[in-house]
N, C-alpha and C positions, 0 to 999 in steps of 0.2 A: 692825270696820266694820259699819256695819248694815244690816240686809235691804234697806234703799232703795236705797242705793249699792251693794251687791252686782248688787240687779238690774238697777242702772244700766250698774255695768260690766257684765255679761253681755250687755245689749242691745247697746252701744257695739259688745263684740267679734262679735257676729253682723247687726251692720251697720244696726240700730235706728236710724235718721235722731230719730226724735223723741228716744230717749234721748240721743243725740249731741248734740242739738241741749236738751235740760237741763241736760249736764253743762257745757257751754259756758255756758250761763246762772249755773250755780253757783260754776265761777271766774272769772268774772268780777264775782262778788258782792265787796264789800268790806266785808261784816259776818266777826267773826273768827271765828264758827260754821263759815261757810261755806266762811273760807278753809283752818279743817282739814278740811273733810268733801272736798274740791275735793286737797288733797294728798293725803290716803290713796284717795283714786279716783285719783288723777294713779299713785301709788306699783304701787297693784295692775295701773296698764295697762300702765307702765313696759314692763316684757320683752316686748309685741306693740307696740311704739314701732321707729324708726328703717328701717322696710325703704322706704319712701319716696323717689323725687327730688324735691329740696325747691328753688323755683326763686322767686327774685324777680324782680319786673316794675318798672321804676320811670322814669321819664320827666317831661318838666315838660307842664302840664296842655297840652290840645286836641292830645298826639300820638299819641294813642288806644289809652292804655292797656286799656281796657275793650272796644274792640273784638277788638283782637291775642288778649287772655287767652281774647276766646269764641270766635273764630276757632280757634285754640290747645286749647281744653278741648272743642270739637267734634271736632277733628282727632282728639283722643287719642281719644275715647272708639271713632270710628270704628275705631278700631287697637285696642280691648281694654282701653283702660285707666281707669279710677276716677280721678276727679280732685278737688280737693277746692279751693276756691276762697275764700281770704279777702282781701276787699277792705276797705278804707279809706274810706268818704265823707268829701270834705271836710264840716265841720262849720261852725256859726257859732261864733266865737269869744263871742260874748255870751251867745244862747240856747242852745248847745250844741247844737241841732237837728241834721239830717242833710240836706242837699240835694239829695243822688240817691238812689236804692236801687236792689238789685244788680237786680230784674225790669226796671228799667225801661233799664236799662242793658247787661245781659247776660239779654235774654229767651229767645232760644232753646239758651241753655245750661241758663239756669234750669227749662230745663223737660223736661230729660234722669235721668232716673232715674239713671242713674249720676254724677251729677255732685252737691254739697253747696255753697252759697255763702253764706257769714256776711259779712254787711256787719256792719261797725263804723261809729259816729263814729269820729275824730280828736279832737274835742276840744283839749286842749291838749296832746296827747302830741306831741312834738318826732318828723321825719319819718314820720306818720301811719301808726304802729305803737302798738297799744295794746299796753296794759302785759303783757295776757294772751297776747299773741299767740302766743309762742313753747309756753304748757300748749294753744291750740285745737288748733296745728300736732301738738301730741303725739296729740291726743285724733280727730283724724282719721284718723293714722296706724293706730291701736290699730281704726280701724273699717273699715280696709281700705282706704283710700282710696291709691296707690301713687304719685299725682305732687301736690304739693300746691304750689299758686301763692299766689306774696303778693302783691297791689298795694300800691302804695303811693300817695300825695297826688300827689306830687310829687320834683322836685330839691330837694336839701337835703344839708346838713353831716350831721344825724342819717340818714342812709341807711345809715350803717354796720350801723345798730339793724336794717336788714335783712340785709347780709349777714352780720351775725351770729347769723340761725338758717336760714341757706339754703345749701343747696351749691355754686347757680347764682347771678349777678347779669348777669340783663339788660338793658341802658340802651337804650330807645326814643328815637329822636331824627328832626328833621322832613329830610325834603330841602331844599336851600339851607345848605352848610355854614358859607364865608366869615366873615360877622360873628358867628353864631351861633356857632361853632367860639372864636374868643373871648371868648365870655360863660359857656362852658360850665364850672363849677370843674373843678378837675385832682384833686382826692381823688374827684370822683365815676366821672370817668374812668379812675380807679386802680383803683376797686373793680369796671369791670364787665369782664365773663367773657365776652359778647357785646353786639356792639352792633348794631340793626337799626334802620337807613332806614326809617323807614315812610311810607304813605301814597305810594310810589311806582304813583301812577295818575293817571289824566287828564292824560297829556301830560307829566307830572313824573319818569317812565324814565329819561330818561337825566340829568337833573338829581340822581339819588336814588342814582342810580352813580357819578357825579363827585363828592358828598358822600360816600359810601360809599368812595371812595379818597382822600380828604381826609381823614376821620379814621383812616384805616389808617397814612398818614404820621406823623398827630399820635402817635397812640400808638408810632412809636417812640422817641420822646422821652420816655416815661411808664417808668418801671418795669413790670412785668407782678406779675399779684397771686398769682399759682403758677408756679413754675419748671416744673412741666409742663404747662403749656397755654399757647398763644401766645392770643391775645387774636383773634377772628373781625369779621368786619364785614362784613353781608350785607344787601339790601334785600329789603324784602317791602311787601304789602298787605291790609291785615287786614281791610280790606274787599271785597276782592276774594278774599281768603282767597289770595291768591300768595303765594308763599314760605314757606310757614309749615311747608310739609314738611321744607324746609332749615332753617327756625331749631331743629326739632325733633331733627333729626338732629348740629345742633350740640351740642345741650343733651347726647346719650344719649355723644356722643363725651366730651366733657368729664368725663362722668360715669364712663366706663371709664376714661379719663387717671387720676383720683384716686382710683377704687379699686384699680389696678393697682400706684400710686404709695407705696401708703400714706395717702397724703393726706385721703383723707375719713375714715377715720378720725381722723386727728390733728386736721384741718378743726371736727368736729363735739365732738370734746371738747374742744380751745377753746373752741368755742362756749358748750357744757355749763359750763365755768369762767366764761366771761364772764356766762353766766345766772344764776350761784348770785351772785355781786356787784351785779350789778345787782339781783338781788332783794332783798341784803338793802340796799342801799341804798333801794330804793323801800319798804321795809316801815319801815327805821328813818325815813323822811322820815314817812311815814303815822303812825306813832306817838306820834313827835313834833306834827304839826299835831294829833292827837286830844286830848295830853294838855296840852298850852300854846297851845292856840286863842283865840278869843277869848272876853274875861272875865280869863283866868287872867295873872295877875302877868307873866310872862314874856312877853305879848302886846307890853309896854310896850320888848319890847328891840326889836320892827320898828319901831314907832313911831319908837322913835329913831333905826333906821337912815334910817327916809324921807323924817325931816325934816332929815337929815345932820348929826346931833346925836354921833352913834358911827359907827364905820366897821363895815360889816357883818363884816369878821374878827372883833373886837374882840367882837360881837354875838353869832356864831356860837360861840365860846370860853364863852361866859358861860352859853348855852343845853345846850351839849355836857355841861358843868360841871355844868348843875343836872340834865341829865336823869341823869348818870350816878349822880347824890348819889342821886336817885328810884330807880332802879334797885337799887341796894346795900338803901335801905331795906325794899324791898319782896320 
């Protein structure tokens, strides 16, 4: 390793915000320089990794996610604790651009010393988790940060991509359950660990309890996603900052449940297996677009899937084929 990266990780580990905030910059680079100097710093922080509550936040957009989190990451800090805050902006799908940022959206968190928030695009990564997300969560960890939130876009099918580097899965949802309660999908409802009413204010109390016992029915219909934790549903106001001592205190409960269980251990090396797959999928996808992009011969086998000339099985078989014949050669 060299002296850069040495002194990068040292900073990292004695709580260096700017070095913290390089090394996040470096894996998330996708030049392939970067992407080894980004592993062997990932490698040496590795053993000051995992002492963390790792908790996701996920909800469909204006149920204020961004509120609850700074409500939430003020709360802790008030209580002692380092928090470390990776958010999601939605992005444009064409210009890639970013449409909020974390100050202007979580200003009086941002402005806590002890607190760290990385906004991301989204882009096109499917339930607005970027690719890195799971090495930033490492690298916050390693800087002492002890509870680390993920937001996320929205509701989505890709949600899992959260609970798969999180211990917690939060689902934020509005009061008025009724209709809403059937548009809600049932995997996403599967995957949370707590669910919170929000926005119970302005008259909307007891509206946000009658919902609040409306989804406590539905989930008994649901499987439960850990045999040892029954599944919570409790309302708060994150702008009022109500209830947010109780969602907290659900969070720390859950969190004894599965390590007492076994569970977070087994929980989190899952995860670690399902990380090393999906990276080497994401790196052979990358590979591939590098080495048959456009120009190159093999360009011509999308072509023909687009104009429904080959079926893209057929396409993928031919591409798999050539890259491996490349590979052997080389």
């Amino acid at each position: 390793m060299s002296q850069i990266l040495s002194d990068t990780a040292a900073g990292i580990l004695d709580g260096d915000r700017r070095a913290l905030a390089r090394a996040i910059t470096l894996i998330e680079s996708t030049r392939r320089d970067h992407r080894a100097e980004s592993g062997a710093l990932l490698e040496q922080l590795m053993p000051h990794t995992g002492n963390s509550i790792r908790v996701g936040v996920s909800g469909a957009p204006g149920v204020g996610k961004s509120t609850f989190i700074e409500a939430l990451g003020n709360h802790l800090i008030d209580n002692g604790h380092k928090v470390a805050v990776l958010t999601v902006d939605p992005s444009s799908a064409i210009s890639g651009g970013s449409i909020l940022g974390d100050k202007t959206r979580m200003e009086t968190l941002a402005r806590r010393r002890e607190a760290f928030i990385r906004p991301s695009p989204s882009g096109n990564t499917l339930g607005g988790v970027t690719r890195r997300s799971r090495e930033t969560l490492l690298l916050c960890e390693a800087a002492g940060f002890d509870v680390i939130l993920v937001e996320t876009v929205g509701v989505g099918q890709s949600e899992t991509r959260v609970a798969d580097m999180t211990d917690m899965f939060v689902l934020l949802l509005q009061p008025g359950a009724g209709d809403q309660l059937q548009g809600i999908k049932r995997g996403i409802m599967e995957l949370a660990d707590l669910i919170l009413v929000n926005q119970a204010d302005d008259g909307r109390e007891e509206l946000a309890r009658k919902s609040a016992n409306e989804y406590r029915h539905a989930l008994h219909l649901l499987r439960p996603r850990s045999p040892n934790w029954k599944v919570e549903v409790a309302t708060c106001s994150a702008r009022d900052q109500e209830g947010i001592d109780t969602a907290w205190e659900a969070v720390e409960r859950h969190q004894a449940a599965l390590e007492s269980s076994g569970e977070l251990s087994e929980r989190r090396a899952g995860q670690a297996r399902t990380w090393l797959w999906s990276e080497v999928q994401d790196s052979l996808i990358a590979d591939l677009r590098q080495k048959y992009g456009t120009g190159h011969p093999i360009s011509e086998l999308e072509t023909a899937v687009s104009e429904g000339r080959m079926p893209a099985t057929t396409a993928a078989q031919h591409l798999l084929k050539k890259y491996l014949e490349t590979s052997n050669d080389e």
